[in-house]
N, C-alpha and C positions, 0 to 999 in steps of 0.2 A: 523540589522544591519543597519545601518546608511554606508552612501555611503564611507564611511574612511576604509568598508571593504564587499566594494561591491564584490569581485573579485567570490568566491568563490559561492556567492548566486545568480550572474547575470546566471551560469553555471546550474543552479537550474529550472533556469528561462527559459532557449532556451531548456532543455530537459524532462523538466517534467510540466506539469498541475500543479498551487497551488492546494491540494487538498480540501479548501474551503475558502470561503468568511470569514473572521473573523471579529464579534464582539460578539460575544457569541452561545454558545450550550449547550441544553438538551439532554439528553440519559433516554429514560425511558424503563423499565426492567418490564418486566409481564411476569409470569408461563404461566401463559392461553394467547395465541395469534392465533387472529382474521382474518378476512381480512381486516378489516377496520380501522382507526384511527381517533379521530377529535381533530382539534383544534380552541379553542375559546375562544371568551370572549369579554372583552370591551375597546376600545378608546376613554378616556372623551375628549372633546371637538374637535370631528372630524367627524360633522355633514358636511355632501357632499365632504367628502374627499375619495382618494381611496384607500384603504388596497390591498396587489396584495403579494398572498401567491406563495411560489417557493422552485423550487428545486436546489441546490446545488451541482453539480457535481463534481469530480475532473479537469473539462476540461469546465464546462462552469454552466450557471444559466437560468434556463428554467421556465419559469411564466407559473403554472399550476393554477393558478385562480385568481380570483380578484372579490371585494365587494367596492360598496360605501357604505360609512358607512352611518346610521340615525341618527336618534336625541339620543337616546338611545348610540350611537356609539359601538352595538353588532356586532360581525360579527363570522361564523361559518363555518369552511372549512372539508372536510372529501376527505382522499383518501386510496387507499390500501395499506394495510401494505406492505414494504418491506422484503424481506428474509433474510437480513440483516441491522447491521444499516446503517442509509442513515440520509444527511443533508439538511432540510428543512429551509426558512427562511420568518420571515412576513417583509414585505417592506411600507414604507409609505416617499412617495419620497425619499430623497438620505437614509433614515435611516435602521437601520435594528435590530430584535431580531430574532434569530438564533437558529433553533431545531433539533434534530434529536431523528428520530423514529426507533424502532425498535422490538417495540409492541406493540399489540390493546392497547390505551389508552383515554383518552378524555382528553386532554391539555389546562387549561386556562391559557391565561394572560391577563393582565391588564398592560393597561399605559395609558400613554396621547399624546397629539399631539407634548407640548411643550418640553418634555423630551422622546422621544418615546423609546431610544435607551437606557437610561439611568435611568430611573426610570420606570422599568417594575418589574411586578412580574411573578411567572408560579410558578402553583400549579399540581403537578404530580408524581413528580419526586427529588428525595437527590441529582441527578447527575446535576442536576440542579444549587443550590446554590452552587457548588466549580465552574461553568463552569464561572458564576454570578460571582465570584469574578478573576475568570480569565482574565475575561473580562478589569475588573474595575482595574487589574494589566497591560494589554497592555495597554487601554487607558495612564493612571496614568505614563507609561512608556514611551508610544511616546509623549505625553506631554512635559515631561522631555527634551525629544529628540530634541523635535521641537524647544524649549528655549535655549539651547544652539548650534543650528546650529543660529539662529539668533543672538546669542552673538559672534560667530566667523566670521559669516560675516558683521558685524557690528565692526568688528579687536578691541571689547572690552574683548578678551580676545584670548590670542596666540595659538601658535600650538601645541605645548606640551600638554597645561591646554586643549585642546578641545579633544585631542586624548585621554587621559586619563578621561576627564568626558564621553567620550561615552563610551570606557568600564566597567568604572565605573555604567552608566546607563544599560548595554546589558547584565554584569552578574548580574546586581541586578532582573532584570528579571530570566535569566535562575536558580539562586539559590533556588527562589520563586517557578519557575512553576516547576522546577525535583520533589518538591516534591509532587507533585498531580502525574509525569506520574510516579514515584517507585511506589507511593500509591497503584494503577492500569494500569498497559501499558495497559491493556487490554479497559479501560473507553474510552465515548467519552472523557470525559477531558481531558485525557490523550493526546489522538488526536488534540483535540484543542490547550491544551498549548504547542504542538508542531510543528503546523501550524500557529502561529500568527506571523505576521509582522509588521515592522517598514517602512514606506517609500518604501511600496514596495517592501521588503526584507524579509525572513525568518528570525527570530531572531536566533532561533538555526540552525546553520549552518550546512549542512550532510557533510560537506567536511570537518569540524573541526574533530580533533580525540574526543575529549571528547564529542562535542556534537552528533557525530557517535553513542554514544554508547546508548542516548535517543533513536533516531530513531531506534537503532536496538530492544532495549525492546520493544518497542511498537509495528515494524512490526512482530518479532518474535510470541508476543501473540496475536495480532489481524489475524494474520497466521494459529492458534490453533484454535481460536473461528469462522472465518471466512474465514476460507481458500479459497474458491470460489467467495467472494467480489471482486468486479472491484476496489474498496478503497483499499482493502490488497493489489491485485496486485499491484497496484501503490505505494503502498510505501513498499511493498517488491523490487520493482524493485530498487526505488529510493534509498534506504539501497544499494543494491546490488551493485547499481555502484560508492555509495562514497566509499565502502570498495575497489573496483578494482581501483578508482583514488586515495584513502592513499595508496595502497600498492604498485601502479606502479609508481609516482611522488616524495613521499619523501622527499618532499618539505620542508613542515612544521620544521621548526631547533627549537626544544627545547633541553636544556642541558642534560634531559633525553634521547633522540633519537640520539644520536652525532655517527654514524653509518660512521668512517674513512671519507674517501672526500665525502660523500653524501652531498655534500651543496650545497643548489637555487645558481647557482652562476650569477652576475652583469655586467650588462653593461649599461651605464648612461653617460651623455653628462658632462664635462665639464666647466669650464669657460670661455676654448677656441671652445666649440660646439662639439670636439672631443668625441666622445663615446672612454672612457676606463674602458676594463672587469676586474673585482675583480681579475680572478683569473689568468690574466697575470702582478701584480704589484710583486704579492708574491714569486717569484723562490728564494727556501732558505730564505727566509726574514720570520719573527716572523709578523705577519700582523695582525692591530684591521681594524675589520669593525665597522665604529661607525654611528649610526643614529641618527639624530640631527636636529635641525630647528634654525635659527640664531637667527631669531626671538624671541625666546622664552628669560622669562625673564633671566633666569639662562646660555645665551649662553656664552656671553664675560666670566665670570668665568670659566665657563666647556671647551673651547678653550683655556685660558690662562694655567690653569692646566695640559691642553692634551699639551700645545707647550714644557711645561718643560720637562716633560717626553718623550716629543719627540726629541729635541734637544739632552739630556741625552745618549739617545737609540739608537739612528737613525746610529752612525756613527757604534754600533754591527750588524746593521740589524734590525732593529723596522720599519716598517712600518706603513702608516694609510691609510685607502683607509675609505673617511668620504661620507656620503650620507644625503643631505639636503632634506627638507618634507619644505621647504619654499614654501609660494604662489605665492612671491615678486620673480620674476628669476634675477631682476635688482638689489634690495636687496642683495641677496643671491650673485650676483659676485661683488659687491664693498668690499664687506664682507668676500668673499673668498680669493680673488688677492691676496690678502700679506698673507697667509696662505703655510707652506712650504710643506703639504704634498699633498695625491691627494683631489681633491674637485669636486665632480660631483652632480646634482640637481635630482629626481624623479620628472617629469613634471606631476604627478599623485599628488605630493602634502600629506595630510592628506590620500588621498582617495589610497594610494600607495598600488597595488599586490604587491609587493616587500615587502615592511614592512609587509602585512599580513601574506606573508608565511614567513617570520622568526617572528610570532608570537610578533610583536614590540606594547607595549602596553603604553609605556612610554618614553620619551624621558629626557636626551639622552639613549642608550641602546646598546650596544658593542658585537663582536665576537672574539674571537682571534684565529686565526689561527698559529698553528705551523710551522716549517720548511721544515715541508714535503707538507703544504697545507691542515692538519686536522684539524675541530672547535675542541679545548680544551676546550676553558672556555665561557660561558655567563657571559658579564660584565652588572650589573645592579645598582653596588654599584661602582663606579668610583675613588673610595678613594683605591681599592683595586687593580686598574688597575697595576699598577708599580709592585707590589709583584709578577704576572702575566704576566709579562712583560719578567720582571727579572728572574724565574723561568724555561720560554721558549729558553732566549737566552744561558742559560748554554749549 
């Protein structure tokens, strides 16, 4: 995630340990297991540099050796096998290639100084080359990421277009890595493509319902294989309480889940600075909640369209109660003023908890609320709004 939908993953963050450092992981698999393991091999052009092997914890990264390299640029580290698997990493200043053991093995890689991170190999291990391309799928993805946070602060491209390229960027990830963890929950890959991050952020979020259900295959089976892991614990636990925060919150509003007045309900400031809540405009009244940015190129259309339909309606009971993701708040109230229905700003912006728990992925993007104050309908096709409209005020 990208900060447009921090809410849920900062929550991630204050109660549980990342459970590891990501830019790649091996898992290697041996019948016969040892006490020992090694790992090794060569760094071309990393004569009097230092190599500094580590361990990867859920809670922290502890330097259990370190070599300056020779002319040769060899280096060889051996420690004992863990009882389960566990995540190791070679370091060469800020870089990293990332392993994890989990049987006697002898592990080489090879890389270089000037790509250390990125043009590595390791011979050991199958689990290896998907973890390798996992890798080269978060890179490739926060890449992505990084190019268009600098296009929206550079206001070369609006709010609508930046909310919809990140999710556009965040599922093309998650489509990718689900299928390495179905493949195997049980793999480290599995583990890996579900601990990678964006900025800081888990990409697959445990407080999403869909993405819940990653995390749950993979603590479910590393629970099977591993049941005594200080790893399993932690993300059985971590499972455990996103299922206790979906079931007590109910937050999340998809047209699927439309569960009578269960809805996030609003409160947002104004143009006169006045906070007014959603769900004291609606007594009896047919109400859209519509999320919008003025900014965006498609605004003056999508408002001149909602004013008709609002004029039309308004004297049956139509209400709007509209929510701006503007960044401009000065914008946003010249913009608003002559607007006749209600008009309040999310000082959150892009980055709005609000939009993310009603799942707002596009803008604009609509709710309608009935006469008694229940969500009916998700509006995402706006041509359809009237028909919807019309249907509620009978």
């Amino acid at each position: 995630m990208n900060k447009a939908f921090k809410t849920a993953h900062s929550r991630v963050a204050g109660r549980y340990a990342i459970g590891f450092c990501a830019l790649g992981i091996c898992m290697v698999a041996s019948c016969t297991k040892k006490d020992e393991f090694t790992i090794e091999g060569n760094v071309k052009n990393g004569t009097g540099k230092t190599l500094y092997f580590e361990n990867v914890t859920t809670s922290s990264v502890v330097v259990l050796d370190s070599v300056t390299l020779g002319d040769n640029g060899f280096f060889r580290f051996k420690k004992s096998r863990p009882q389960s698997p566990d995540f190791f990493r070679l370091r060469l200043k800020r870089r990293f290639v990332n392993l994890s053991i989990d049987s006697t093995e002898t592990i080489k890689v090879q890389s270089d100084t000037l790509n250390f991170a990125r043009n590595y190999t390791v011979e050991g291990s199958f689990e290896c080359t998907k973890i390798k391309e996992l890798a080269f799928l978060q890179s490739a993805t926060g890449e992505a990421y990084n190019q268009l946070q600098k296009q929206y602060k550079s206001a070369a491209i609006a709010t609508d277009a930046y909310i919809a390229g990140i999710r556009e960027i965040i599922d093309g990830y998650k489509k990718e890595a689900a299928k390495y963890i179905m493949d195997n929950p049980a793999s480290a890959s599995a583990y890996f493509a579900l601990f990678q991050q964006i900025d800081g952020l888990l990409i697959f979020d445990p407080y999403d319902r869909q993405d819940a259900k990653m995390y749950g295959a993979v603590a479910n089976n590393w629970n099977v294989y591993y049941p005594n892991a200080l790893r399993t614990k932690h993300l059985v636990g971590l499972f455990t309480h996103s299922l206790a925060v979906l079931r007590r919150e109910q937050n999340t509003v998809t047209l699927r889940e439309l569960d009578g007045k269960q809805f996030f309900d609003i409160s947002l400031p104004s143009i006169s600075d006045n906070e007014i809540r959603l769900s004291e405009i609606g007594a009896g009244k047919v109400v859209l909640l519509d999320f919008t940015a003025y900014e965006s190129q498609n605004s003056p259309r999508h408002n001149m369209d909602l004013l008709e339909i609002y004029r039309q309606y308004a004297p049956q009971g139509f209400a709007v109660y509209q929510v701006s993701l503007d960044r401009d708040r000065h914008f946003w109230k010249n913009a608003a003023v002559n607007l006749p229905w209600v008009c309040v700003i999310d000082p959150q912006s892009v980055y709005s908890e609000i939009a993310k728990k009603y799942n707002v992925s596009n803008l604009p993007t609509g709710f309608i609320f009935n006469k008694d104050g229940d969500i009916v309908s998700r509006v995402d096709n706006y041509d359809d709004l009237e028909g919807m409209v019309i249907a509620q005020l009978k």
